[in-house]
Structures are given as C-alpha cells and as structure tokens.
FIKOLZA-1660 file (N, C-alpha, C; in steps of 0.1 Angstrom, whole numbers, plus 5000, padded with zeros to 4 digits):
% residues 207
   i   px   py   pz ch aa at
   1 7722 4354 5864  A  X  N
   1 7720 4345 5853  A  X CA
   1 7724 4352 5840  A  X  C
   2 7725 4369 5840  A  X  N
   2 7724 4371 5824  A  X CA
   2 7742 4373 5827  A  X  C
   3 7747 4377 5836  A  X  N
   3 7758 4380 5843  A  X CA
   3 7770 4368 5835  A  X  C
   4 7763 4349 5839  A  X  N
   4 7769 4342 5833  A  X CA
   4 7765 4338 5821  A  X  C
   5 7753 4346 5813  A  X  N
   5 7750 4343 5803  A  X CA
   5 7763 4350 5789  A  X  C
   6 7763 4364 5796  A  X  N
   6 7771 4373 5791  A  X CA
   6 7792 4370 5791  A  X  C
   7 7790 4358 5799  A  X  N
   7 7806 4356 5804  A  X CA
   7 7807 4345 5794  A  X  C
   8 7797 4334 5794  A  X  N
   8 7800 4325 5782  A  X CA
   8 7800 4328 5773  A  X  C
   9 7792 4337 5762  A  X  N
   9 7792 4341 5753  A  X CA
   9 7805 4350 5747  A  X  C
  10 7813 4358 5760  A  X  N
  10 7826 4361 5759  A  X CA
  10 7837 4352 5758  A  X  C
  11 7836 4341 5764  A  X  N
  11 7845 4333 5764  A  X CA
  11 7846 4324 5753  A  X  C
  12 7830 4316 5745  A  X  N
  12 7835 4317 5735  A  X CA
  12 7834 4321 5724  A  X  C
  13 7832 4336 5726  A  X  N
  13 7830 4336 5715  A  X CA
  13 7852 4343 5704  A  X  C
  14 7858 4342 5721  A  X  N
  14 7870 4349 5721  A  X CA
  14 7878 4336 5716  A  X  C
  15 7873 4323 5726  A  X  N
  15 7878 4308 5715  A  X CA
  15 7874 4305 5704  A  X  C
  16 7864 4312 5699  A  X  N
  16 7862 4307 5683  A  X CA
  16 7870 4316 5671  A  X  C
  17 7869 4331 5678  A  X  N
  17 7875 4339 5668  A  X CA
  17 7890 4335 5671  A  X  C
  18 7895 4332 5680  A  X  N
  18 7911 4329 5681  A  X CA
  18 7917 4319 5674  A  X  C
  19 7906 4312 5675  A  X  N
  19 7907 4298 5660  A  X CA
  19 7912 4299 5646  A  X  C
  20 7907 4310 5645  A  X  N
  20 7911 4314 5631  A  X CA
  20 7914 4326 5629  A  X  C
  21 7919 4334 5642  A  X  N
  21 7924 4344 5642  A  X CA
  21 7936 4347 5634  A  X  C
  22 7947 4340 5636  A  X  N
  22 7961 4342 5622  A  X CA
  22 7959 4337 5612  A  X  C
  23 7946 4331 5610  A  X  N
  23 7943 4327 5591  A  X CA
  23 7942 4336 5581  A  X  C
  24 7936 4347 5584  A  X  N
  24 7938 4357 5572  A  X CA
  24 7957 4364 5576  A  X  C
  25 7959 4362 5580  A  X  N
  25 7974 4371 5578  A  X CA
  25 7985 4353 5572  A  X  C
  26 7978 4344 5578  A  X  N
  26 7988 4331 5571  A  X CA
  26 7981 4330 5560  A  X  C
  27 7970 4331 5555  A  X  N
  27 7971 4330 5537  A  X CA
  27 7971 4342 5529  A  X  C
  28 7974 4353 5533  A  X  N
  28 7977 4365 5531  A  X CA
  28 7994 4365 5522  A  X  C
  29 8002 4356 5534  A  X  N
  29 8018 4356 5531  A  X CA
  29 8015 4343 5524  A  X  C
  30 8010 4332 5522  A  X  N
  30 8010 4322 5512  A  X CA
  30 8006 4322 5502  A  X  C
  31 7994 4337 5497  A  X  N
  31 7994 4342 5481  A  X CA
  31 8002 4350 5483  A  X  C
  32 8009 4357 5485  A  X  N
  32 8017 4366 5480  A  X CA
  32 8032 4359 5481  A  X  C
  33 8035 4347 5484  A  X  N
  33 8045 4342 5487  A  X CA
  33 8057 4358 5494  A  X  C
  34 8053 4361 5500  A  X  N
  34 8064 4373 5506  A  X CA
  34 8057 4372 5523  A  X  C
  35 8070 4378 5528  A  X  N
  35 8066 4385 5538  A  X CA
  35 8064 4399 5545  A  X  C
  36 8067 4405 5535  A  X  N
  36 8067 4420 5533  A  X CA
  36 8057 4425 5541  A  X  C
  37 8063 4435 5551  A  X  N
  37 8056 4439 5562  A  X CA
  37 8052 4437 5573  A  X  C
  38 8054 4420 5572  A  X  N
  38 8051 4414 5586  A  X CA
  38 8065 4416 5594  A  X  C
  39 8068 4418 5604  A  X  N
  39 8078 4417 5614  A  X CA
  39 8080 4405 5618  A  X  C
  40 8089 4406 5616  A  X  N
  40 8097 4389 5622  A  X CA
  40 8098 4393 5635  A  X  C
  41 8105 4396 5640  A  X  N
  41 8106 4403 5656  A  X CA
  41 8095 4407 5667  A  X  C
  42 8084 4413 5658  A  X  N
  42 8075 4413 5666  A  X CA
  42 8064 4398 5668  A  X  C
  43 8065 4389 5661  A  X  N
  43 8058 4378 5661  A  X CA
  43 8063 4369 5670  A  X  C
  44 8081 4371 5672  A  X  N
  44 8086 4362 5681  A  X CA
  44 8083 4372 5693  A  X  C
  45 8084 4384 5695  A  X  N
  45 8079 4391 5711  A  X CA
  45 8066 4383 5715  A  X  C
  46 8057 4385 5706  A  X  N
  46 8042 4382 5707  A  X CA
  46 8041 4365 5715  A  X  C
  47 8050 4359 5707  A  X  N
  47 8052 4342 5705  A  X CA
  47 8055 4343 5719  A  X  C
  48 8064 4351 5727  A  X  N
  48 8071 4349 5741  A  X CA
  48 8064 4355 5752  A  X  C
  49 8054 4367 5748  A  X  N
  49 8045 4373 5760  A  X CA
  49 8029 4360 5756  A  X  C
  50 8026 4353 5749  A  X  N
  50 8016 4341 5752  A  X CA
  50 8023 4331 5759  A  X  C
  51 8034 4327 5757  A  X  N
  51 8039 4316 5765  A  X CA
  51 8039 4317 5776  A  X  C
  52 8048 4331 5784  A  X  N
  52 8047 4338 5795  A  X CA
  52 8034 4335 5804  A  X  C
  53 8022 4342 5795  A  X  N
  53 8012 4348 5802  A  X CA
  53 8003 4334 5803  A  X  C
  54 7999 4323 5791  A  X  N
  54 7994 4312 5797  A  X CA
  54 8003 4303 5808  A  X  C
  55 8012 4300 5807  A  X  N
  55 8019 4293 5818  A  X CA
  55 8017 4303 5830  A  X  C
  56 8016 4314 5834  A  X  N
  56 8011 4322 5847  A  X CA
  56 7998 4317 5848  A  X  C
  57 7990 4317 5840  A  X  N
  57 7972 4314 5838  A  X CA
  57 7975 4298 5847  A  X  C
  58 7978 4288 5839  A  X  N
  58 7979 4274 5841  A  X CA
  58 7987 4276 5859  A  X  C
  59 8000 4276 5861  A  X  N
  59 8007 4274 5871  A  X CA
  59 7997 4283 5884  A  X  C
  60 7987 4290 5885  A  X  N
  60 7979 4296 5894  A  X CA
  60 7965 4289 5893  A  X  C
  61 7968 4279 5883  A  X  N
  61 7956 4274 5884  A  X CA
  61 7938 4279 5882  A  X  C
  62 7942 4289 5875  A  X  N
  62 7929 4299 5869  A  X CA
  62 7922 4292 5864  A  X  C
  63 7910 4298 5859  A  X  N
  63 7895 4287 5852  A  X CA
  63 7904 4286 5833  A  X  C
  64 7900 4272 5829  A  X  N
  64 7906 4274 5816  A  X CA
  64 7899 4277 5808  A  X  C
  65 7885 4279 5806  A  X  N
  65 7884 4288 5800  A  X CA
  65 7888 4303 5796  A  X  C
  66 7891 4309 5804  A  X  N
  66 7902 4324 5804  A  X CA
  66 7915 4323 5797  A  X  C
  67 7918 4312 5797  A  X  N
  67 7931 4311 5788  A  X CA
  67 7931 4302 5773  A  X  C
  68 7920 4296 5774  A  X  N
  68 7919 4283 5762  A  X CA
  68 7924 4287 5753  A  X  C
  69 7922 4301 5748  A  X  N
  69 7927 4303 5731  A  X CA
  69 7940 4305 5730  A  X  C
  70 7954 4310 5741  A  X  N
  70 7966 4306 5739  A  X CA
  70 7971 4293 5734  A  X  C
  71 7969 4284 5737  A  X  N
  71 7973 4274 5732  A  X CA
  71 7977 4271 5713  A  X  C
  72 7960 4275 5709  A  X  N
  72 7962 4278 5696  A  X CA
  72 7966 4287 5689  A  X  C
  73 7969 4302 5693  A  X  N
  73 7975 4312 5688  A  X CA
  73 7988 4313 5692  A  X  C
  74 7998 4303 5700  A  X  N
  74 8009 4297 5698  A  X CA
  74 8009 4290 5688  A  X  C
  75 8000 4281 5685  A  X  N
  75 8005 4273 5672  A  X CA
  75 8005 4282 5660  A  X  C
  76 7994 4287 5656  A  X  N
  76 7991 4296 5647  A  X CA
  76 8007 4307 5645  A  X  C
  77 8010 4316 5656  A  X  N
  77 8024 4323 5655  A  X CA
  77 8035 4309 5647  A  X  C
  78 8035 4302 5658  A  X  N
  78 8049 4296 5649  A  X CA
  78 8044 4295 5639  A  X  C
  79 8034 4290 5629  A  X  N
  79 8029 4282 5615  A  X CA
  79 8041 4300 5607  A  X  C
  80 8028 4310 5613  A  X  N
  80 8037 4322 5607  A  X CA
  80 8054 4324 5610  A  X  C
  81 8059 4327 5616  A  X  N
  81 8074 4323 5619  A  X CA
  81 8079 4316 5611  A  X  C
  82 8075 4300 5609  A  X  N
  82 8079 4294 5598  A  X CA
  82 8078 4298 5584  A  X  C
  83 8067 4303 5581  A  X  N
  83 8064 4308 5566  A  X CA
  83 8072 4318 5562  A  X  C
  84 8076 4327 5577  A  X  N
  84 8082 4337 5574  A  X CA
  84 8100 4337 5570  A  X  C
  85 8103 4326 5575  A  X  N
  85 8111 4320 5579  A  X CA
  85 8117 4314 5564  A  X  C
  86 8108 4308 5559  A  X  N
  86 8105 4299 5546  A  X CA
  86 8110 4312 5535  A  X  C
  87 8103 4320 5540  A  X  N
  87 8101 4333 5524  A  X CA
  87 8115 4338 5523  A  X  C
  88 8120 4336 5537  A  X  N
  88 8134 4347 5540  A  X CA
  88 8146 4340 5540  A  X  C
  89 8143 4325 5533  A  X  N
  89 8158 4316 5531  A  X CA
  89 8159 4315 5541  A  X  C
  90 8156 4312 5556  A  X  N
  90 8160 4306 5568  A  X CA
  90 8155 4299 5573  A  X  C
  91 8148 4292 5569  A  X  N
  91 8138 4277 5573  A  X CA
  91 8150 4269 5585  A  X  C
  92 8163 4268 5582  A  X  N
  92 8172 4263 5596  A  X CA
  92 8171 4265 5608  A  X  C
  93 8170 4283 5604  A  X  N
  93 8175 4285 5618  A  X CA
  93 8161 4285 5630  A  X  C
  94 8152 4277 5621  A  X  N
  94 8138 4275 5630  A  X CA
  94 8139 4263 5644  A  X  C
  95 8149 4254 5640  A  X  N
  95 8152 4245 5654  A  X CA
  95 8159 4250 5663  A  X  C
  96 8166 4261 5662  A  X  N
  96 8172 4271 5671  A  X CA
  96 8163 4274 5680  A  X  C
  97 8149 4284 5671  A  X  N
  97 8141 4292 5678  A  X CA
  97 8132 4282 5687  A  X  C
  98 8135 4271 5677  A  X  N
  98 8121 4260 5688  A  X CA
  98 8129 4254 5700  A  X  C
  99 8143 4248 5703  A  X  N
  99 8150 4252 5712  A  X CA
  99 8149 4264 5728  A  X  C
 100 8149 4274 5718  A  X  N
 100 8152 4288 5726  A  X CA
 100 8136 4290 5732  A  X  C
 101 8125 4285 5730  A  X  N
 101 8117 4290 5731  A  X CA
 101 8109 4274 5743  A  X  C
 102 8111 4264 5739  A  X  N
 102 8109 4255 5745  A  X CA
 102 8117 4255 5758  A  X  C
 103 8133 4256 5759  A  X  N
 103 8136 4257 5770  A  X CA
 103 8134 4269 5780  A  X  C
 104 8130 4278 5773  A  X  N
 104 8126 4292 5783  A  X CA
 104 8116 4290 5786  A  X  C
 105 8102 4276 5781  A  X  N
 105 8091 4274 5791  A  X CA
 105 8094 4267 5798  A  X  C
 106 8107 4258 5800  A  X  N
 106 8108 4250 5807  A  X CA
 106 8111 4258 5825  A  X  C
 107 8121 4267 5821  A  X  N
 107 8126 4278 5834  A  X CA
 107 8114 4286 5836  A  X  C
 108 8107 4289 5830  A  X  N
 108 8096 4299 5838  A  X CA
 108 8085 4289 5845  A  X  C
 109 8088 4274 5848  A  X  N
 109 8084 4266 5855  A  X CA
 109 8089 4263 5869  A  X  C
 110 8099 4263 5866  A  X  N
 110 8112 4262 5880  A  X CA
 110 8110 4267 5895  A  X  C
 111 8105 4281 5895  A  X  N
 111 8105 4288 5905  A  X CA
 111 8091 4297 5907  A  X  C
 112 8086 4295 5918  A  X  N
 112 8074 4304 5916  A  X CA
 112 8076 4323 5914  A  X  C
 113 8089 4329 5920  A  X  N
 113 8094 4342 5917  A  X CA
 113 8099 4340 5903  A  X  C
 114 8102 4331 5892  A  X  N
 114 8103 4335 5879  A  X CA
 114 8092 4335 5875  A  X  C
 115 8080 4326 5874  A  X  N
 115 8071 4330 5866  A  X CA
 115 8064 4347 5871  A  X  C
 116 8061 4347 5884  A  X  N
 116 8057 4359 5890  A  X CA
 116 8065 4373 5879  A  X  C
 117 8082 4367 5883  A  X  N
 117 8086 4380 5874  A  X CA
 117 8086 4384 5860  A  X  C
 118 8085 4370 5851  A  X  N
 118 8084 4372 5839  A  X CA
 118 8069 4376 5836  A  X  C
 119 8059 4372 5844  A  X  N
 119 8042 4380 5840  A  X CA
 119 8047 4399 5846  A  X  C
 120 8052 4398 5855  A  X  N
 120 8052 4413 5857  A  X CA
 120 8058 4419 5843  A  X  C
 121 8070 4413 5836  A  X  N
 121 8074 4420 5820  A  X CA
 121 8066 4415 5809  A  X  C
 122 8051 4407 5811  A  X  N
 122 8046 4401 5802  A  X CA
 122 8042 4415 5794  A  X  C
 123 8033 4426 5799  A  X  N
 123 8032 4434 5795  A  X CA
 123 8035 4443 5783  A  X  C
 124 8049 4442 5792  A  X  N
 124 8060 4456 5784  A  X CA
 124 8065 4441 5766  A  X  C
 125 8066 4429 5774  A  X  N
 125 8070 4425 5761  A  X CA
 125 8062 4428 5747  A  X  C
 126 8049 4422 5757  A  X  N
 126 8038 4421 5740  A  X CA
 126 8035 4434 5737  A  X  C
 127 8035 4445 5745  A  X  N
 127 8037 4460 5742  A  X CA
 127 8044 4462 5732  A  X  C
 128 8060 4455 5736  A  X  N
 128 8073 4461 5724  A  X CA
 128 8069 4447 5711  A  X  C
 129 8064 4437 5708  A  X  N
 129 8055 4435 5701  A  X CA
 129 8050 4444 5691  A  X  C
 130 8039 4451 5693  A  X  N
 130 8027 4460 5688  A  X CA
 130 8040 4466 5679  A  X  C
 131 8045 4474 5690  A  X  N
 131 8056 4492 5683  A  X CA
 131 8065 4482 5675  A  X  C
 132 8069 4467 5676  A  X  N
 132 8077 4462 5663  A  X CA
 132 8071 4462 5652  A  X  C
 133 8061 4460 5651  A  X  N
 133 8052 4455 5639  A  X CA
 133 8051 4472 5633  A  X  C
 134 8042 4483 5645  A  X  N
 134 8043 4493 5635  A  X CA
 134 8054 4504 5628  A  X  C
 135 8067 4499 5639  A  X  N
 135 8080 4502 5632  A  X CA
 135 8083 4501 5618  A  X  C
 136 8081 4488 5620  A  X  N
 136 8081 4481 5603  A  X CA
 136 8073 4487 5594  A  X  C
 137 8061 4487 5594  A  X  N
 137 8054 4500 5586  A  X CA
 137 8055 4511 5586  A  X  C
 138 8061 4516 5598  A  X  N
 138 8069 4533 5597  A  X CA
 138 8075 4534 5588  A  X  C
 139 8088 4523 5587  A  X  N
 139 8094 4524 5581  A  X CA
 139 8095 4526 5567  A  X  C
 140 8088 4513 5561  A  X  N
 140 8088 4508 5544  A  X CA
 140 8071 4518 5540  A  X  C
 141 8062 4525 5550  A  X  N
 141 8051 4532 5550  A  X CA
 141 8043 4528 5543  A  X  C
 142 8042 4514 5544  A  X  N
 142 8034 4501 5539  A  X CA
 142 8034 4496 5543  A  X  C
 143 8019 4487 5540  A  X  N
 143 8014 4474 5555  A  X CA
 143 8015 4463 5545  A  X  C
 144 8018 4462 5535  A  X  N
 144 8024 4454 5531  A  X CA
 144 8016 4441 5530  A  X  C
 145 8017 4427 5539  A  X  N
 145 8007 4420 5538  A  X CA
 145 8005 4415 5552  A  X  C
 146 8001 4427 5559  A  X  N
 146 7999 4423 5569  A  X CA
 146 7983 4428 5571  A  X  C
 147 7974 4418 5578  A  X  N
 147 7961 4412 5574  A  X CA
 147 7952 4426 5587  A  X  C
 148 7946 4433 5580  A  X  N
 148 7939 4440 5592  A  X CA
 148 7927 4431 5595  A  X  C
 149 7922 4419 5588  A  X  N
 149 7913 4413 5597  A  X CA
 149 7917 4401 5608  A  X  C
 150 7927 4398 5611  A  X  N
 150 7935 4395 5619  A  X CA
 150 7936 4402 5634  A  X  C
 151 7938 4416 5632  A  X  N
 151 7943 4427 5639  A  X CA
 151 7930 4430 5644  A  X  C
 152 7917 4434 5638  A  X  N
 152 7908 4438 5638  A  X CA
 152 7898 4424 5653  A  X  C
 153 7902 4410 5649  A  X  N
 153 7896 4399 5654  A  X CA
 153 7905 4403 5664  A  X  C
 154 7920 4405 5669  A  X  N
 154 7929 4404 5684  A  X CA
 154 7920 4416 5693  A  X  C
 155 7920 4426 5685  A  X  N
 155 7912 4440 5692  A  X CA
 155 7898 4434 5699  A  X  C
 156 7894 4425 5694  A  X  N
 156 7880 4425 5698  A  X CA
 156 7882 4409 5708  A  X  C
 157 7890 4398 5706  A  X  N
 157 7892 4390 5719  A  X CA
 157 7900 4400 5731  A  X  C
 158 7906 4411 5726  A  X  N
 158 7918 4419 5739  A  X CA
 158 7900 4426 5748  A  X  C
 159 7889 4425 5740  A  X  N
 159 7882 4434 5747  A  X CA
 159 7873 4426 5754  A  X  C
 160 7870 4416 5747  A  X  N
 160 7862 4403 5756  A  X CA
 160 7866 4400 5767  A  X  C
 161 7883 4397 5765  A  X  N
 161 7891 4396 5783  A  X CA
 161 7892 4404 5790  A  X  C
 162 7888 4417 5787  A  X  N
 162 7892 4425 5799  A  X CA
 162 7878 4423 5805  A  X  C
 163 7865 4418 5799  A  X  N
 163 7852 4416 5805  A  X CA
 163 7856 4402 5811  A  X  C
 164 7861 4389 5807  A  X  N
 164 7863 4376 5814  A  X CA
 164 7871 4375 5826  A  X  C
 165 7884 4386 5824  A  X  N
 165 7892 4390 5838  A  X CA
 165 7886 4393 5848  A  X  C
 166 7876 4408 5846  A  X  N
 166 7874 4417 5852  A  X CA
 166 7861 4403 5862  A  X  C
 167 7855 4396 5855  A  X  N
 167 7841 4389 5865  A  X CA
 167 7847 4375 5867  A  X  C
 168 7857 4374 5866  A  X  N
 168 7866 4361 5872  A  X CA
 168 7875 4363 5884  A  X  C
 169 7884 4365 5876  A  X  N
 169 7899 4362 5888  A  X CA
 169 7899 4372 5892  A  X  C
 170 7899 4388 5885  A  X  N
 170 7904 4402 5891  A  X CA
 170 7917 4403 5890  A  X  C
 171 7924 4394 5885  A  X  N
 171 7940 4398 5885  A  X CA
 171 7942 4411 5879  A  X  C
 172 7949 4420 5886  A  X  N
 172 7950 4435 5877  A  X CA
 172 7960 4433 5867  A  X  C
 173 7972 4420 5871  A  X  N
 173 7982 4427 5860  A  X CA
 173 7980 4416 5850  A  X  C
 174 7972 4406 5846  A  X  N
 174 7960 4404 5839  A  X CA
 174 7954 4413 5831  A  X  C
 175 7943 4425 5840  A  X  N
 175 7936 4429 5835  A  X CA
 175 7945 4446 5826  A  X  C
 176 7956 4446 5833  A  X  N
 176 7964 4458 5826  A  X CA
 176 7970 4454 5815  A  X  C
 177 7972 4437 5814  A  X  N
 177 7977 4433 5803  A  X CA
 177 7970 4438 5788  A  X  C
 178 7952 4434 5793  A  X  N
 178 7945 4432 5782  A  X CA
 178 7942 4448 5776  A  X  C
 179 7938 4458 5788  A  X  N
 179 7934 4472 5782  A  X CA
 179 7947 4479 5774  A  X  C
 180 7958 4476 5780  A  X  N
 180 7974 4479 5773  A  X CA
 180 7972 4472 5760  A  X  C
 181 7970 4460 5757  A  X  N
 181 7967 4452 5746  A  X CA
 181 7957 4456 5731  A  X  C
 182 7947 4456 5745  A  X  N
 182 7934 4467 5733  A  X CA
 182 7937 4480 5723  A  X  C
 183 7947 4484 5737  A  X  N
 183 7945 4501 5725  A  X CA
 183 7959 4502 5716  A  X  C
 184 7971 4488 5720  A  X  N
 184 7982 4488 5710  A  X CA
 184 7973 4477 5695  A  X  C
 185 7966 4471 5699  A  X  N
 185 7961 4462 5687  A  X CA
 185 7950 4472 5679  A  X  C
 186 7943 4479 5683  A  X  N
 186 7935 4488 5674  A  X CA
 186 7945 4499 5671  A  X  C
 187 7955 4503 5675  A  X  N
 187 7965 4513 5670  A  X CA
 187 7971 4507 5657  A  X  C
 188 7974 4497 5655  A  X  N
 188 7981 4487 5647  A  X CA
 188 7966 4483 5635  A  X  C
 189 7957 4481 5638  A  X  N
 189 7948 4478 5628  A  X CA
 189 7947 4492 5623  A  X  C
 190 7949 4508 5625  A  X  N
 190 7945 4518 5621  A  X CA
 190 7951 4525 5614  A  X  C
 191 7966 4517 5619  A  X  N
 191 7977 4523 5608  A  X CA
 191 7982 4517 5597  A  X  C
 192 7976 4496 5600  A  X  N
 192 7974 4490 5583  A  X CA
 192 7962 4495 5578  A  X  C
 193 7951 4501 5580  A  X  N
 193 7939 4505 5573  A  X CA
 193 7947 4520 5567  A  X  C
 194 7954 4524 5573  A  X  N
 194 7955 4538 5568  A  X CA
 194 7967 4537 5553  A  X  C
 195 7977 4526 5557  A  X  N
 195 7985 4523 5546  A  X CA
 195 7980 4513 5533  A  X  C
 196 7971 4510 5540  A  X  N
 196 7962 4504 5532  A  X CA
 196 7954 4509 5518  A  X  C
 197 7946 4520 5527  A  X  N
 197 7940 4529 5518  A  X CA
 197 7949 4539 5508  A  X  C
 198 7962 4543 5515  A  X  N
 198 7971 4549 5508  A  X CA
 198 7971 4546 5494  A  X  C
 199 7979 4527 5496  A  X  N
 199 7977 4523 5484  A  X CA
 199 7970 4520 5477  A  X  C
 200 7958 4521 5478  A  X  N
 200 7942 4514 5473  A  X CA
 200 7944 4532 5466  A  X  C
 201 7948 4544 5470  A  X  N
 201 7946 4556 5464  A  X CA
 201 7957 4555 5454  A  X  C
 202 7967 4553 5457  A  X  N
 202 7976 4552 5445  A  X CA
 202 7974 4543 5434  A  X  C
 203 7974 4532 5439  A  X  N
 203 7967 4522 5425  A  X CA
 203 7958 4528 5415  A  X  C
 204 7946 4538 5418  A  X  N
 204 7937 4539 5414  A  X CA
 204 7943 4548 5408  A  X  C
 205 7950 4558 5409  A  X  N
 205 7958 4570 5405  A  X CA
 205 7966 4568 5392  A  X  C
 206 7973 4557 5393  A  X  N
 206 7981 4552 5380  A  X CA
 206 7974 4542 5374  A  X  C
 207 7961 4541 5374  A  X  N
 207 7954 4536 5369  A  X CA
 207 7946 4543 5356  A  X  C
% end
C-alpha cells in the first residue's frame, strides 16, 4: 500500500512539475527578448531523444502514466525553438524543422528493429543534448538566460523516474536513460548556478 502510495505521488507529482517545467526558461527569453545562451541545438537533440523515447513507451505499450509528461514537454520544446527561432530572424525555417521532425516519427513507427534501434541511441542523443547546452556556456562563460529553475525541476522528474521505472516495467535502457539523465541535468543546473553567481559578483563589483 505505501509502495503504491509512494509510486502515485511520483508520478504525479513528475506530471505536474513537467507542466510547467519550460515556463521559467520561456518567459525568461520573452523578457529579455534574446536568446543568449540557450542552445539551439541542444533543444532540437532534446526535442528528438523525447519523441524517440515516448513513441518506444507508447509502441510497447507501457502504463501511461510513465510517460504522460512527454507529450507536453514536446510542446513546451517547440514553443522554445520557435522563440528562439523568432529572436534569431528564422521564424521560416521552422516548417522545415516541423517537417523533419514529423516525418522521423512517422519511420520510427514502421519497423519494430527501428524503434528498438533508435531507443538504444535515445540515450547518447539526449546525453549530447546536456554537453550542447553546456558547450554553449563554456563558450560565451555565461548562462545567459538560461532558467536554472527549469534545470533544477528536469533533475528532480529525471529522479522520480528512475523510482517509476525501477517499480514498473524494469526496462534497464529506460532506467539507464533516466540515472544518465539525472547526473547530465544537475551538471547543467550547476554550471548555470555557477555562471550565474559569477555575474551576480560582477554586477555588484561595478556597482
């Protein structure tokens, strides 16, 4: 009993924060009208390892609660994509990516060895994900306006699922997804807290 007391309260409490999980990094880029520091590249990796990994969830027919909050943090990604998209004078070339991204769910439907293969790379994608975004901050050594309460909310649904996997289905490469997940998403909240603070010390300095 406390077993499925503790599994619902994971599940939603991982649908409710996923709800509004990209709202502080989407009104983050809508006051600052910029994009600065968000990765474009890494949002489309991210955008392609959830399409991936819920269409594996759905096409095996797993419980949907385990997967319910992809749906909306697909929508949420594209809203950003667009915005980003918007800031960077290329609002066009967004029917391309809706194209390119629509028909690649169409083929990871086709064959049971494609979806199989593309969850085996689901991993490494949303992996090279994370290392895009903190590239981007390597780089410019500013987080620029990218939302660590955002980052801080994925760290804590990446840790709920590895408890919803782990008393559900057992899938390992599932559950390798999520612990891989955990420690690249608190990596990424530690290094915008850190550039963060940087500037929070500079500001005060020339102040």
């Amino acid at each position: 009993m406390q077993s499925d007391t503790l599994l619902h309260a994971a599940n939603f409490s991982t649908l409710l924060l996923c709800m509004v999980l990209k709202f502080p990094q989407i009104f983050a880029l809508m006051r600052a009208k910029s994009s600065a520091g968000v990765s474009f590249n890494s949002l489309l990796l991210e955008l392609l390892g959830y399409i991936v990994f819920v269409t594996y969830q759905m096409y095996y027919d797993y419980p949907p609660p385990t997967y319910l909050e992809y749906p909306i943090l697909i929508a949420q990604d594209a809203i950003l994509l667009l915005l980003i998209l918007h800031y960077n004078g290329s609002l066009k070339q967004s029917l391309l990516y809706t194209l390119l991204f629509v028909g690649g769910w169409r083929l990871l439907t086709l064959e049971k060895w494609i979806i199989d293969s593309a969850m085996s790379l689901c991993t490494f994608i949303s992996a090279a994900s994370k290392f895009a975004q903190l590239q981007c901050m390597w780089k410019s050594k500013d987080a620029g306006q990218v939302s660590a309460l955002s980052w801080a909310m994925a760290t804590f649904t990446c840790i709920a699922r590895i408890y919803t996997t782990t008393v559900t289905t057992g899938d390992m490469q599932v559950l390798v997804r999520f612990v891989v997940m955990t420690l690249l998403n608190m990596w990424v909240l530690l290094t915008v807290l850190y550039y963060q603070r940087q500037r929070s010390s500079s500001s005060k300095k020339e102040d």
